[in-house]
Steps between C-alpha positions, in 0.01 A plus 500: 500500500260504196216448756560841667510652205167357337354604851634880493372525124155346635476740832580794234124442330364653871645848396221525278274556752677835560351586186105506654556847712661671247194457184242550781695827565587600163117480375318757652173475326452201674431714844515825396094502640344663858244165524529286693593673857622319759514665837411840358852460238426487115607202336786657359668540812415216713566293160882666491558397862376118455766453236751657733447192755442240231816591328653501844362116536593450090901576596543361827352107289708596230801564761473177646383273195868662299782525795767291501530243688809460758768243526385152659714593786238777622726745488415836245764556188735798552492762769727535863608191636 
């Protein structure tokens, strides 16, 4: 019992990651620039839609790396039986 805990407070340091989209969001001067273009879209805009897949990648680890884990039998906690 005090080894699922110790794990759960462990798998809670991966919700810091969540923190790496938000300050790359929050501080605009960082690519609030035209140069460099890539495929004929400023930085600003092509740098905006990067972060929108690598937060996308940044949730899904953090998803897996802090879910539960289900009863040894296989079968999920709660729900219709």
């Amino acid at each position: 019992m005090a080894h699922d805990a110790d794990a759960n407070k462990a798998s809670k340091h991966w919700l810091w990651l969540l923190l790496l989209p938000w300050i790359a969001m929050i501080w605009v001067p960082s690519y609030n620039k035209v140069e460099p273009v890539l495929f004929d879209f400023p930085f600003f805009y092509w740098y905006q839609l990067l972060w929108v897949l690598i937060s996308a990648v940044i949730t899904a680890l953090v998803y897996f790396k802090t879910k539960t884990r289900s009863r040894s039998n296989g079968r999920p906690q709660g729900g219709a039986r």
